[in-house]
N, C-alpha and C positions, 0 to 999 in steps of 0.2 A: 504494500500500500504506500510505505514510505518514497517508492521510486517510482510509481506512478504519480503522486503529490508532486515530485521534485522535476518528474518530466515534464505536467504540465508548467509547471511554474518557470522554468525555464523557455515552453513554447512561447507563455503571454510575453515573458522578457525579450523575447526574439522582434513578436511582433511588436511589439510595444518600440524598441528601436528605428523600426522603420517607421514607424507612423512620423517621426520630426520631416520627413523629406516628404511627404504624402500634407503636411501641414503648411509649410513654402509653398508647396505646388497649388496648393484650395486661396492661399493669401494671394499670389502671384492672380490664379485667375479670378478672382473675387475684384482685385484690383482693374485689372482689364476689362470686365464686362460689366462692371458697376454694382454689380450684386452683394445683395447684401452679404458681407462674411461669414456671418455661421445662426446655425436656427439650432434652439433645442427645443428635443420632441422627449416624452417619457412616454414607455411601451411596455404593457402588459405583456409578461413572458412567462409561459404554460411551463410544467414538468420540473421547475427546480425543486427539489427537493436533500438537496446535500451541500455543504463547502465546496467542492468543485465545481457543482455547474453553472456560478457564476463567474468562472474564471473561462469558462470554454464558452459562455454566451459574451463575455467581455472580447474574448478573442475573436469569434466568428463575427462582432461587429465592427470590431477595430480591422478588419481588413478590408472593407465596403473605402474604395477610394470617395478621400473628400470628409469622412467620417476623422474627427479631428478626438475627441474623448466621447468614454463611454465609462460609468459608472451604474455598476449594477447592486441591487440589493434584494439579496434571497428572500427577509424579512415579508415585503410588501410584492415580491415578485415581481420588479418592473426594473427598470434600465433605462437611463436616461443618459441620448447622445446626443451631443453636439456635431454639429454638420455642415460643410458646405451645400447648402441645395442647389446651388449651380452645378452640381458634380452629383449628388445622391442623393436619393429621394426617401422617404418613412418606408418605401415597399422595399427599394432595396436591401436596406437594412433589414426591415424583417424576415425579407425572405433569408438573406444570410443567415440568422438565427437559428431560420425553422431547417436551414441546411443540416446545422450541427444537431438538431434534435429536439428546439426548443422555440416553437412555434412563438410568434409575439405577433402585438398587435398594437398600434399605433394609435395614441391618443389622440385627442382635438390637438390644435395646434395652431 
């Protein structure tokens, strides 16, 4: 269990790295086409029920380009991510989620 913990945790650190370059890239075109620089949305997300699966729904939405933070919480079961919407939309994102196993669903906004 110990080194399945340590793999993940090492995954989100991987991605979690690249997201700085993916964060220039959303500023740079935010700047270019006027748009606004980032929207946050909070989204009801199905099935967590362990410490893990908010690190594997934090990862599956941290790779959605344009998707700049994503903070999750098992407690109330939602995730709330900041985003460039000129680059990524609430479905994108959710669909990433429901990739990894973990269906979400996108608030008003």
């Amino acid at each position: 269990m110990h080194r399945i913990l340590t793999l993940l945790a090492v995954m989100a650190l991987a991605v979690a790295a690249g997201s700085g370059l993916r964060n220039l890239v959303s500023d740079a075109h935010a700047q270019a086409t006027g748009t606004a620089a980032w929207q946050t949305r909070t989204f009801t997300v199905e099935k967590m029920t362990c410490a893990a699966c908010p690190i594997t729904v934090r990862a599956a939405m941290r790779v959605v380009e344009g998707v700049r933070e994503v903070k999750v919480d098992l407690e109330s079961r939602t995730a709330t991510v900041t985003f460039d919407p000129g680059i990524a939309t609430p479905d994108d994102i959710a669909a990433a989620s429901a990739r990894a196993g973990y269906p979400a669903r996108p608030g008003a906004g």
